[in-house]
C-alpha positions in Angstrom: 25.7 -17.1 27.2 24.3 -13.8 27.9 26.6 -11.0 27.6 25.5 -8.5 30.3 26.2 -5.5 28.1 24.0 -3.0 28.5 23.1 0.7 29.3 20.4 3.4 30.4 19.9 6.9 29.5 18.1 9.3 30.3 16.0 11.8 27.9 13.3 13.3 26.0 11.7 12.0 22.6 8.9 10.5 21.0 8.0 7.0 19.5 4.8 6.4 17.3 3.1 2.1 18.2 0.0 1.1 17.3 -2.0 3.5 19.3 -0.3 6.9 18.4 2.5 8.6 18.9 3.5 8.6 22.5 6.6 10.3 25.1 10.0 8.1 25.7 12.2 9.0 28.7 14.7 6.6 28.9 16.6 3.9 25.9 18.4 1.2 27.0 21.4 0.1 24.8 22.4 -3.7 24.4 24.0 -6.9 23.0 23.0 -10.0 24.0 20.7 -12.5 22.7 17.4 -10.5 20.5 13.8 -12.0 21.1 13.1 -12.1 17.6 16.0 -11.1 14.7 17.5 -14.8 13.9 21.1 -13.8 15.3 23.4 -15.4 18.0 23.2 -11.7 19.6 22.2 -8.1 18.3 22.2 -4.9 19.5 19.3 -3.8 21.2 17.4 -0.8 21.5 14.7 -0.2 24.0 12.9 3.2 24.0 10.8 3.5 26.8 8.7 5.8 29.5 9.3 3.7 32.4 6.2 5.6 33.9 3.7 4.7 31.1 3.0 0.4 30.6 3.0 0.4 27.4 4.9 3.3 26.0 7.7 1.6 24.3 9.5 0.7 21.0 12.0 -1.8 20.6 14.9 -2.8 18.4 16.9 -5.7 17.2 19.8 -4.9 15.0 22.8 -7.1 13.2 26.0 -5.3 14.5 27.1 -4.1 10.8 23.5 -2.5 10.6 23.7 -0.7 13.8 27.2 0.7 12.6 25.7 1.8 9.9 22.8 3.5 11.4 25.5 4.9 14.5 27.2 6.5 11.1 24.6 7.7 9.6 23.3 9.5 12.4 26.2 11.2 13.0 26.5 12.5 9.4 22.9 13.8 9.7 24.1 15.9 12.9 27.2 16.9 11.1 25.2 18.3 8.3 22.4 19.4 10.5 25.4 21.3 12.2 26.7 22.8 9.3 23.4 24.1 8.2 22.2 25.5 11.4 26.2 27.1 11.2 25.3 28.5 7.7 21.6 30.1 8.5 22.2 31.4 11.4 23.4 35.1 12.3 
């Protein structure tokens, strides 16, 4: 049974594919059922530029690992944080 959990956003980045490194405008954010990670259902992450065919990098992750990653990213920005508090006049 699909879940129907999911979300946009909109903003500005970059994702490298096979051809180069390319703009992303908008991620989707999901759980249901992954196209290729041998799970029940995973969250996924779709980085795109709806303009551009093409321009897009996706990801499957087990829940636990995209905890993890959700964790670690926000210790980067608190670090990052303190930092940029520390060098900064």
């Amino acid at each position: 049974m699909c879940t129907a959990i999911a979300e946009r956003f909109e903003f500005t980045g970059s994702g490298k594919g096979a051809g180069g490194w390319f703009g992303l405008r908008q991620l989707y954010v999901g759980y249901d059922h992954p196209v290729h990670v041998d799970l029940e259902h995973a969250v996924l992450l779709d980085f795109v530029d709806e303009a551009r065919p093409g321009a897009r990098v996706a990801v499957e992750l087990p829940r636990e690992a995209a905890r993890d990653l959700a964790n670690r990213i926000l210790a980067t920005l608190a670090a990052a944080d303190a930092y940029e508090a520390a060098t900064t006049p």
